[in-house]
Each structure stands twice: as structure tokens, then as C-alpha cells.
C-alpha positions as CSV (number, residue, x, y, z in Angstrom):
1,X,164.1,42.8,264.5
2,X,164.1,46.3,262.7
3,X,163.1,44.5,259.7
4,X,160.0,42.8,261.2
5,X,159.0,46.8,261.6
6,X,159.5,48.3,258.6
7,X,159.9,47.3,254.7
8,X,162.5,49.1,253.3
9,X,162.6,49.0,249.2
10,X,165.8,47.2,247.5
11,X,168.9,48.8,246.6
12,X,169.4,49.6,243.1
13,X,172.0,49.1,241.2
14,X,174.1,52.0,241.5
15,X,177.4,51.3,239.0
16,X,179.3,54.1,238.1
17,X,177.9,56.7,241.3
18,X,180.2,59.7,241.1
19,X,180.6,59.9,244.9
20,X,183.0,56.9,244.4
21,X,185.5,57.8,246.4
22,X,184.9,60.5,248.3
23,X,185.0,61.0,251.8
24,X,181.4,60.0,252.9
25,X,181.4,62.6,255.5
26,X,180.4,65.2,252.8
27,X,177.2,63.4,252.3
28,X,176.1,61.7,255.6
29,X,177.5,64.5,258.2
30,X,175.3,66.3,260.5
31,X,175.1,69.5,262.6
32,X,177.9,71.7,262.4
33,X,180.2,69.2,261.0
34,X,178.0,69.2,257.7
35,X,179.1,72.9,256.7
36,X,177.3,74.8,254.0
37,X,181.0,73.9,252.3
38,X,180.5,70.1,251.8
39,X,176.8,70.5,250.8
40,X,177.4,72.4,248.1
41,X,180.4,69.9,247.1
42,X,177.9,66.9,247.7
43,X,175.5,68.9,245.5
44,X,178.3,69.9,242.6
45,X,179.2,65.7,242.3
46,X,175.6,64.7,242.4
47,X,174.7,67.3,239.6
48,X,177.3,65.5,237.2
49,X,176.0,61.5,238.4
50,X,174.6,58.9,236.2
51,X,172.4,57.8,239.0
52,X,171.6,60.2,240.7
53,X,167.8,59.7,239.9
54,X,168.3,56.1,241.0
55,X,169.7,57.2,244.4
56,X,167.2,60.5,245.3
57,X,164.2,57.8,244.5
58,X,165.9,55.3,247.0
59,X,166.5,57.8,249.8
60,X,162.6,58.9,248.9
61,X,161.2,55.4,249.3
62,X,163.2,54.5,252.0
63,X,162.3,58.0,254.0
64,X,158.5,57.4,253.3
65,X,156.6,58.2,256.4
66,X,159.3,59.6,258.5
67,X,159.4,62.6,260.0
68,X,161.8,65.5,258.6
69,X,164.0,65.5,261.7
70,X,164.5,61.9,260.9
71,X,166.1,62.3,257.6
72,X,169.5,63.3,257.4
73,X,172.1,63.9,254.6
74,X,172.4,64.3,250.7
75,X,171.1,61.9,248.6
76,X,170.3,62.3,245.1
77,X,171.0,65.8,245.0
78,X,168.5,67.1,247.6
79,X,169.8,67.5,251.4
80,X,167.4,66.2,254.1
81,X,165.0,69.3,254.5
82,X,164.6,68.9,250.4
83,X,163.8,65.5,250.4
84,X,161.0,66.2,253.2
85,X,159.8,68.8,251.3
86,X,159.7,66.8,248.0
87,X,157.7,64.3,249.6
88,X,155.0,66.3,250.8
């Protein structure tokens, strides 16, 4: 099982996330279909979120050790090449 392989760090408690209710596509898409247009719109509601700190440490534990072509998205703020960046 994928879990036997890897530990992955526990959700935190992420009450009151200002992406509640978006379409999730402006944070998880990839390639072409993630436009510079949604990034910066992912980027603009994560700027104004309570736990935004909470959810870029999450993405950051969780993508320890992975390679930057693994890591995909915006979390916390910071969009994939970011996060691999931060973490070096």
C-alpha cells in the first residue's frame, strides 16, 4: 500500500480556508490548462487566507524529498516551482 511507502504528515485543521468554494481547478490544474490567469487568482485568494501558513507548511512536509517535476499546483501561496525552490 502507498502508505506502507511513505509517511505523509496529518492534515491540519484548516477552518475558514478562503479557497472555500472556488473551483479547485485554479489551484490543482496543470500544463496549459493552469494559465498564468488562475495563478495569479489562486495567489490574490491565498494572500487574503487565515491559513494559508498552515496549508504552504502541509504542502512543504508532504512534498519533502520529491523531485520538482513531482509537485504540482498552489498551495499556500507558492506554485509548484516555489515550493521546490523554498525547500532547497
Amino acid at each position: 500500500m502507498l502508505a506502507d511507502l511513505y509517511s505523509f504528515p496529518e492534515i491540519p485543521d484548516l477552518t475558514g480556508y478562503a479557497c472555500e468554494g472556488h473551483d479547485t481547478e485554479i489551484w490543482t490544474g496543470s500544463g496549459a490548462r493552469h494559465a498564468a490567469q488562475y495563478e495569479a487568482t489562486a495567489k490574490e485568494i491565498c494572500g487574503a487566507c487565515p491559513v494559508r501558513q498552515a496549508c504552504l507548511d502541509h504542502a512543504m512536509a508532504t512534498e519533502r524529498g520529491m523531485r520538482p517535476l513531482d509537485r504540482y499546483g498552489i498551495y499556500g501561496g507558492l506554485n509548484a516551482t516555489e515550493r521546490a525552490q523554498a525547500a532547497k
